[in-house]
ROSE-4610 file (N, C-alpha, C; in Angstrom, 1 decimal, always signed):
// ROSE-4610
residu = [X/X/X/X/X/X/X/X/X/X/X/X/X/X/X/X/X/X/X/X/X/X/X/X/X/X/X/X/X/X/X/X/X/X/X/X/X/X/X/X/X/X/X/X/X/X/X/X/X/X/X/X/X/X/X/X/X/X/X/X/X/X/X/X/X/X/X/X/X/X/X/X/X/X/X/X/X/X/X/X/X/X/X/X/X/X/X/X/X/X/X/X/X/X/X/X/X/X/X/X/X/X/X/X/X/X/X/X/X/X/X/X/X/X/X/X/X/X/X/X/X/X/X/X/X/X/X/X/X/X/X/X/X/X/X/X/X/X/X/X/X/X/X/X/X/X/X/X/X/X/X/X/X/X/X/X/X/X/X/X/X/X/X/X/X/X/X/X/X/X/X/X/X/X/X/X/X/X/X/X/X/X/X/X/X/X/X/X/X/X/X/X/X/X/X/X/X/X/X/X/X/X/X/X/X/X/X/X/X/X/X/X/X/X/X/X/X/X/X/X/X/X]
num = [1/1/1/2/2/2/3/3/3/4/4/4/5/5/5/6/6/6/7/7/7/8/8/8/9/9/9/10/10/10/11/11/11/12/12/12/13/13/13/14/14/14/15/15/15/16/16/16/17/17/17/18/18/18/19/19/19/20/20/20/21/21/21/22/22/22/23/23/23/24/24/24/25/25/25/26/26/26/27/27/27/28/28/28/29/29/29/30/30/30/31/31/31/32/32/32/33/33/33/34/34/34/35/35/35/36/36/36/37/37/37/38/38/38/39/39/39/40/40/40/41/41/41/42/42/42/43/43/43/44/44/44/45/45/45/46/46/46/47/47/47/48/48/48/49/49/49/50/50/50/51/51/51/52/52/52/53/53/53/54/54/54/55/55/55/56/56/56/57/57/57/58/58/58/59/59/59/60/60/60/61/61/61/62/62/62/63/63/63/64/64/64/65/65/65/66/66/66/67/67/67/68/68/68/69/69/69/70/70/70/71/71/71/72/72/72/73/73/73/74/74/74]
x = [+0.9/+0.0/+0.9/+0.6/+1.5/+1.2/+2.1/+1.7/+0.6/-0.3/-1.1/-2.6/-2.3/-3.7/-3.1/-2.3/-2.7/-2.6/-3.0/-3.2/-4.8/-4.7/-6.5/-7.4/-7.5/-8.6/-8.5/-7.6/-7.7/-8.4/-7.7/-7.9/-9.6/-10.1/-11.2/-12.1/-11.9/-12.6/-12.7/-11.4/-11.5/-12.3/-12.2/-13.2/-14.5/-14.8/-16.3/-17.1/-16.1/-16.5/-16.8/-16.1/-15.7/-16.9/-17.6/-18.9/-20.0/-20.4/-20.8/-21.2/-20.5/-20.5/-21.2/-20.7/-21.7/-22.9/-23.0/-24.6/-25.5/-24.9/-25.9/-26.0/-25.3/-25.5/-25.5/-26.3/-26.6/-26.3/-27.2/-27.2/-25.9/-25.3/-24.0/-23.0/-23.0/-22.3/-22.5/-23.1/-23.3/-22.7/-23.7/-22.9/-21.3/-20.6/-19.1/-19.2/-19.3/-18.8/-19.2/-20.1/-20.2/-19.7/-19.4/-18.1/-16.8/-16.3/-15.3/-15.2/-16.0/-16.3/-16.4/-16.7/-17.0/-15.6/-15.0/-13.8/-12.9/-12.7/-11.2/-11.7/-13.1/-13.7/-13.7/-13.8/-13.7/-12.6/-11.6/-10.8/-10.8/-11.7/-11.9/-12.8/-12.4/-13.4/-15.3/-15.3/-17.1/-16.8/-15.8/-16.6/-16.0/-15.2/-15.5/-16.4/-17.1/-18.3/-19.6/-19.6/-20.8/-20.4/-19.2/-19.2/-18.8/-18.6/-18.4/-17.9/-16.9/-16.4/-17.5/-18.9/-19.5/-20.6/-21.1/-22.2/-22.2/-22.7/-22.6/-23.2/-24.0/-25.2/-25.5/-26.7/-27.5/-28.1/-28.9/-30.0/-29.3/-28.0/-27.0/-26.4/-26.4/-25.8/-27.0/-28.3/-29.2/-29.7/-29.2/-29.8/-28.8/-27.6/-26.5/-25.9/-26.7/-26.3/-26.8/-27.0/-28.5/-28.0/-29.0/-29.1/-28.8/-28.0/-27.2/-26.7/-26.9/-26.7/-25.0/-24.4/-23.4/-22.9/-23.9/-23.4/-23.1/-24.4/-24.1/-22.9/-22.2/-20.9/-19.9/-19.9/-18.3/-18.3]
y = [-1.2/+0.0/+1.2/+2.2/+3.4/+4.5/+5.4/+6.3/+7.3/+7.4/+8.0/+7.1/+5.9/+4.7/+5.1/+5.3/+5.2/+6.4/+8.0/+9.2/+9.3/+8.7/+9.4/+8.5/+8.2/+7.5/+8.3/+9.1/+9.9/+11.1/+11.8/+12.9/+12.9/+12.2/+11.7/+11.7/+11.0/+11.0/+12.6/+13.5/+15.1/+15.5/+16.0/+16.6/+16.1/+14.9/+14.8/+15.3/+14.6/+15.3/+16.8/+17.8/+19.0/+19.0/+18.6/+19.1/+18.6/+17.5/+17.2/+18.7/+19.0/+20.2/+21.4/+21.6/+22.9/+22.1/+21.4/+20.9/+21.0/+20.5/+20.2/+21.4/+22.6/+24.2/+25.2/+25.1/+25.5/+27.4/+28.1/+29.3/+29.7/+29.2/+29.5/+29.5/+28.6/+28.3/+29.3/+30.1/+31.2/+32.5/+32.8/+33.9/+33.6/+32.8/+32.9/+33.1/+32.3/+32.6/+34.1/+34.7/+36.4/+37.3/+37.2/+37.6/+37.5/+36.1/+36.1/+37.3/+37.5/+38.1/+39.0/+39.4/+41.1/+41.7/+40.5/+41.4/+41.2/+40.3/+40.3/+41.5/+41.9/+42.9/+44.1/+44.6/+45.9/+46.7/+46.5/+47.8/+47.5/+47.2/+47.4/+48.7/+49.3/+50.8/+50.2/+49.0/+48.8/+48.4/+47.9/+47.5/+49.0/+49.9/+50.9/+52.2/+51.8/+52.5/+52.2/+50.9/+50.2/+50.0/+50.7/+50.2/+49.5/+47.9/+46.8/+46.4/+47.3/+47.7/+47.7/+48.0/+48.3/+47.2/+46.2/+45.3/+44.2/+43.9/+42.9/+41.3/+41.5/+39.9/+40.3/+39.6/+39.6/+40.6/+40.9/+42.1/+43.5/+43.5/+44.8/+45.1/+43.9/+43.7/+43.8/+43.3/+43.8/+45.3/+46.0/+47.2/+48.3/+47.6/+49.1/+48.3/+47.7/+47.1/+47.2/+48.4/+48.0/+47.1/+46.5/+45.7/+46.0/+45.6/+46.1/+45.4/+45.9/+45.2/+45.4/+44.7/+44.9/+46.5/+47.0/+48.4/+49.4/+48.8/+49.9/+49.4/+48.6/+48.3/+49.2/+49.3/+50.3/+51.4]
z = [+0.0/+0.0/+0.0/-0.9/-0.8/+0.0/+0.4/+1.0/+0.8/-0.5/-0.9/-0.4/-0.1/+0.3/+1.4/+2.2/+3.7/+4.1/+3.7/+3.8/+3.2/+2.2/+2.3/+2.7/+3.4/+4.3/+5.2/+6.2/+7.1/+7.1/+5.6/+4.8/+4.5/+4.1/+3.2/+4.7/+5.9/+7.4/+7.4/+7.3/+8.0/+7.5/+6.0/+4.6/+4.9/+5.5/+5.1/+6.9/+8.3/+9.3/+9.2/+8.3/+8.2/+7.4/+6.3/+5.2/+6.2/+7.4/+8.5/+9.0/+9.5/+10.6/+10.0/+8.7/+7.8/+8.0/+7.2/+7.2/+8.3/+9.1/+10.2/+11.1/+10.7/+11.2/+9.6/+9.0/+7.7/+7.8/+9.1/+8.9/+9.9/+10.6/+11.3/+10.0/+9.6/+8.2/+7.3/+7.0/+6.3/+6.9/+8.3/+9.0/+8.8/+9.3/+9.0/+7.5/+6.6/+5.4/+4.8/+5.3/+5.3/+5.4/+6.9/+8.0/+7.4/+6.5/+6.0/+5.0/+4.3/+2.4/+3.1/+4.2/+4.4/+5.3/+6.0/+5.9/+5.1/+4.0/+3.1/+2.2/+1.7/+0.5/+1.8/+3.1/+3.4/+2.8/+2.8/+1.8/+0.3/+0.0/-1.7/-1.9/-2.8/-3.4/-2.3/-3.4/-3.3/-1.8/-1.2/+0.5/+1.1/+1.1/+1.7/+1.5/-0.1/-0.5/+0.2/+0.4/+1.3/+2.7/+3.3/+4.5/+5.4/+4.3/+4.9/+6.4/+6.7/+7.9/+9.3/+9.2/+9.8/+9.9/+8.7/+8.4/+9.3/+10.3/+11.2/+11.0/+10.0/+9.8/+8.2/+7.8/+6.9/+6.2/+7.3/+7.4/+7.3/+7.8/+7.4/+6.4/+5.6/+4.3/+3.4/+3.5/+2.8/+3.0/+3.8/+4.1/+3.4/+3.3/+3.4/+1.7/+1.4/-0.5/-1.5/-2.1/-2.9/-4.5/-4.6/-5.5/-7.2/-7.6/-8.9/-10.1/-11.1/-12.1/-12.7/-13.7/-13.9/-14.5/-15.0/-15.9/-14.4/-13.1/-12.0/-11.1/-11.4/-10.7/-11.3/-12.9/-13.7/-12.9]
């Protein structure tokens, strides 16, 4: 057995415990992935046009974003 068969079976247990845990917390899983996007995009033009800095959840992001098509992004 090579070292690639006796590493992913371990590997392959983390990855799927790890897609486990989103699942079974669906909207926690979201808030972080939010939280992430809203702080690596706060110093870009559009996140400190909107704020990002300040957006705490969902409902802050829907409030302080308005909705836009690609011509109103240039």
């Amino acid at each position: 057995m090579g070292i690639r068969s006796i590493l992913a079976k371990p590997y392959a247990k983390y990855i799927h415990d790890k897609s486990q845990k989103w699942q079974q917390r669906p909207e926690l899983t979201q808030q972080l992935w939010l939280h992430h996007l809203l702080k690596k995009a706060r110093n870009t033009a559009f996140g400190k046009d909107f704020n990002f800095a300040e957006i705490e959840n969902a409902k802050d992001f829907a409030q302080a974003v308005p909705i836009q098509d690609y011509e109103g992004l240039k």
